[in-house]
N, C-alpha and C positions, 0 to 999 in steps of 0.2 A: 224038641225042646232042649235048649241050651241050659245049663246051670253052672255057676260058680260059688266058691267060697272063700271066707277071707277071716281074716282074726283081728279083732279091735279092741282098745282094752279090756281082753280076756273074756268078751265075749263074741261067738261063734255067728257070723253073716254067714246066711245058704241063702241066695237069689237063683232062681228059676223063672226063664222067660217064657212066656205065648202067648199067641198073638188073638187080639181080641176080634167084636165082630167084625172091627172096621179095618183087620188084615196090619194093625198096627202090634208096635210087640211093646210089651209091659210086661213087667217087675212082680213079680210072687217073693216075697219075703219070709224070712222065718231066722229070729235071734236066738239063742239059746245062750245059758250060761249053765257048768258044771253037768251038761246035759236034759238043764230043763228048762221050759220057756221063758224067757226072758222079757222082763217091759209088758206085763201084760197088762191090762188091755194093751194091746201094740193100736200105736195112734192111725188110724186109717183114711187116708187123704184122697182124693179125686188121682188118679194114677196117671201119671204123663203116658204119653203114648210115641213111640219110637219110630225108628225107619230102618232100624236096624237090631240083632239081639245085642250086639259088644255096647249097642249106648244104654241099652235098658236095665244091662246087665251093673254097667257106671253108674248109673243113675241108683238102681237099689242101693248096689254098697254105700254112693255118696248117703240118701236117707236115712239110712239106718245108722250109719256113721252120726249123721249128725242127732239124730235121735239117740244115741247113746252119750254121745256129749252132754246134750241140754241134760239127758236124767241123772250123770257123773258131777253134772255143777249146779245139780239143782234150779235150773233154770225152766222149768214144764212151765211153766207161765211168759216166757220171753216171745215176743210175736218179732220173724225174721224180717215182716210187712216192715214195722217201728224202724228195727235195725236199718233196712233200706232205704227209708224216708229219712233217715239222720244222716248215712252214709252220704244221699247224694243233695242234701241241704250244706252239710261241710263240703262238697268239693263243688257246689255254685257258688259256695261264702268266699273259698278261697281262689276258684278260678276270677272272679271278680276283685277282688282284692289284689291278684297279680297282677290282672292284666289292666284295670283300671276303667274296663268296659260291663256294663252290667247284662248277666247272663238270662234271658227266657228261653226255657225248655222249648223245644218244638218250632221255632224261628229260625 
């Protein structure tokens, strides 16, 4: 088992990798602040599964990173699903609007 650690505002990522039954590697997390837990309930998701420790390893800190954002701006209600659906409705509106040709997905 591989682990790492990283500091984000002021509080403490410890990720620990191992590999599940299907020989894939995933993310064990644990945030701490001032030494005690941090974000509890900690939001618990369907866990990607890797092909390596160093991406599982990126993958936790990215998480937990981002889950210490949304709870620093108050945002536990913001769905990242929304965000993406917005992101890539502005860059159809606008890649259509340059190019003068109208864009469908998946064509």
């Amino acid at each position: 088992m591989e682990s790492a650690f990283d500091v984000y505002a002021g509080f403490e990522i410890s990720v620990a990798t191992r590999r599940n039954e299907r020989g894939a590697w995933v993310a064990d997390l644990s945030v701490n602040r001032d030494g005690k837990a941090a974000l509890a309930p900690w939001p618990e998701t369907v866990q990607p599964e890797w092909r390596t420790q160093d991406e599982a390893i990126r993958d936790g800190i990215e998480r937990a990173r981002r889950v210490i954002r949304q709870h620093l701006t108050d945002h536990a209600n913001h769905s990242w699903v929304a965000t993406r659906r917005h992101a890539q409705t502005w860059f159809t509106t606008e890649t259509e609007r340059l190019s003068g040709h109208t864009f469908t997905p998946g064509k």
